[in-house]
N, C-alpha and C positions, 0 to 999 in steps of 0.2 A: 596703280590704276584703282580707280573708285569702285567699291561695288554698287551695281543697280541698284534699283527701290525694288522692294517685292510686289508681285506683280498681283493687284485684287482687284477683284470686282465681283460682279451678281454673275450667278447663272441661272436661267429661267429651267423651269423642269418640263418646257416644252421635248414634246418628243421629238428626235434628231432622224432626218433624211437615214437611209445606208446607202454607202458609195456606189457609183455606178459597179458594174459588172464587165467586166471584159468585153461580153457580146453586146451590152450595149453600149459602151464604148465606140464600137467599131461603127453602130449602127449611127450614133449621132454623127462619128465622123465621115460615112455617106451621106447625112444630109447636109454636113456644109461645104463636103467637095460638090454637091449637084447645086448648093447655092451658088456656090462661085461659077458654075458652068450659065445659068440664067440669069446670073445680076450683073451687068456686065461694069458697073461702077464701083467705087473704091470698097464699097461694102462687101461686096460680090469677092472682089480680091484679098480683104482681110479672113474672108468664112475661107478662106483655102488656105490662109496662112494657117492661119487658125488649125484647122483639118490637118496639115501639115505636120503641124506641131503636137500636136495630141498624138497622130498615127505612130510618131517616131516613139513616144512614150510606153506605146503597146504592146505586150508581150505578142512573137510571132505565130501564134499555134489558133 
């Protein structure tokens, strides 16, 4: 097997977001089960996938 190319490029010394936080976590993922409860079109039903799929990701506490 070949090794890869190394991997380069620029990095900006822009300052970098920090990760959500657990509790807001949860909080975005109330607002895209209330999306899916008012959008009643396919968008509506991704924001609950969506919701879904984060929820499961989240520590229970």
């Amino acid at each position: 097997m070949d090794a890869a190319e190394p991997v380069s490029g620029d990095y900006t010394d822009d300052p970098r977001l920090p990760l959500l936080t657990a509790a807001e976590a949860r909080r975005a993922v109330g607002f895209l089960q209330l999306l899916e409860q008012l959008d009643v079109t396919p968008r509506g039903e991704a924001a609950g996938q969506l919701a879904a799929d984060l929820a499961r990701r989240l520590p229970t506490s």
